[in-house]
Each structure stands twice: as structure tokens, then as C-alpha cells.
N, C-alpha and C positions, 0 to 999 in steps of 0.2 A: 812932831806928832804925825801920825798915819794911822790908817782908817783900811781896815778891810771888809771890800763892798762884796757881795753875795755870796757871803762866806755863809751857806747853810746846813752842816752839818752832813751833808749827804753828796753823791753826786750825779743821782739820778732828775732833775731840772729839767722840765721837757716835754715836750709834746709824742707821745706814745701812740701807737693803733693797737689795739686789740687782735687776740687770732687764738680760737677754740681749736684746740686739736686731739684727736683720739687715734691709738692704735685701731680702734674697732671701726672696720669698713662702715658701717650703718650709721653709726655715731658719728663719725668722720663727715659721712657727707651731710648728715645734720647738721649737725655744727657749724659748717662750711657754708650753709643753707641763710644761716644767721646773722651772716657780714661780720664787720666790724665796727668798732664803736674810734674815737679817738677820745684819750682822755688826756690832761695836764696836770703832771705833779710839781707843787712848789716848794718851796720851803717849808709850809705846815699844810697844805691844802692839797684835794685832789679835784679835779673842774673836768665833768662832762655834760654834754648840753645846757650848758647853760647854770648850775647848781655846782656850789660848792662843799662841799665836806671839808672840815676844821680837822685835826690833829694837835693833840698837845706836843707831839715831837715825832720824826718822821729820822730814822739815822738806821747806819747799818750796822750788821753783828755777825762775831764771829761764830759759829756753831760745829763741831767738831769735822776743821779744814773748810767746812762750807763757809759761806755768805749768804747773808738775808737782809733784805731792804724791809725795815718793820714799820708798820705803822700803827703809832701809839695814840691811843683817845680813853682816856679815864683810868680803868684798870684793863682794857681790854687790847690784846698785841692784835696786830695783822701782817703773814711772815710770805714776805717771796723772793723766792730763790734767784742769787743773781746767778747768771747763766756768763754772763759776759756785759761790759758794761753797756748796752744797747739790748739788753734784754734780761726782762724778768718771767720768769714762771709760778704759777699756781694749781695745783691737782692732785689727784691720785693717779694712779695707771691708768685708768679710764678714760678720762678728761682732764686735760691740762689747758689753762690759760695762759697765753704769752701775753706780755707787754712788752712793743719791738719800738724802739725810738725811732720817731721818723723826724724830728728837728733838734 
């Protein structure tokens, strides 16, 4: 008998920093203005300051050659682009949010 431990579906695990980014000079240094946050994704949960947020299921998906790390709670997705495994993105042309693994 054998037992596989932190087998969770995904393989984004981890402690993240946040980073606002925009091609638009003004928005840029706004954003920039803002810091960053760290947050922690786990197996179903995401932890910033101190609060957690619950997910029914947290896995990733293939979408036409792309990847997306989704996160799922009721009927409603949440989709971000895997970039590379150390980093997720979220935006339009305007404003993008990175999630850059820092552990």
C-alpha cells in the first residue's frame, strides 16, 4: 500500500508577490505606485492578509495551445494565463496582473 501526499491537482503551490503592469506610461507608474501584495495558493484556497478564500477546485486547462490555472467556486471560473510555471497573468492590454512565485 502507498499513499500519495500533496498530490493536488495543480502545480502552482506557493507563495506569490503580486506586480500591476501597463504598457501606458501613466498607468505604469500608477500601478507601480501600489506595491505589492503576497498571496498563497493551496490546494483549494487562496491566503492574503491574513483571510482565506475557499475554492471548490483549483486545476489547470487546456485552451486552444494555451494554459490557464482556473479557479473554481460554485458555478463561477476564475482564468489566468500560465506564462511559465512561476508566473500567472491577468488583464487586458491596459492592465495586466502578474502572479510571480517567490517560494
Amino acid at each position: 500500500m502507498f499513499i500519495l501526499a500533496g498530490c493536488s491537482g495543480h502545480d502552482f503551490e506557493g507563495k506569490f508577490q503580486t506586480k500591476a503592469d501597463s504598457p501606458n506610461a501613466f498607468l505604469n507608474q500608477f500601478t507601480n505606485s501600489l506595491g505589492s501584495q503576497t498571496i498563497v495558493i493551496g490546494p483549494d484556497y487562496i491566503e492574503s492578509d491574513g483571510q482565506r478564500e475557499l475554492f471548490d477546485k483549483i486545476f489547470v486547462r487546456n485552451s486552444d495551445g494555451q494554459k490557464y490555472l482556473i479557479f473554481k467556486k460554485d458555478n463561477t471560473e476564475d482564468a489566468w494565463k500560465i506564462v511559465d510555471e512561476n508566473t500567472l497573468v491577468q488583464g487586458n492590454g491596459l492592465v495586466q496582473i502578474k502572479l510571480v512565485r517567490v517560494e
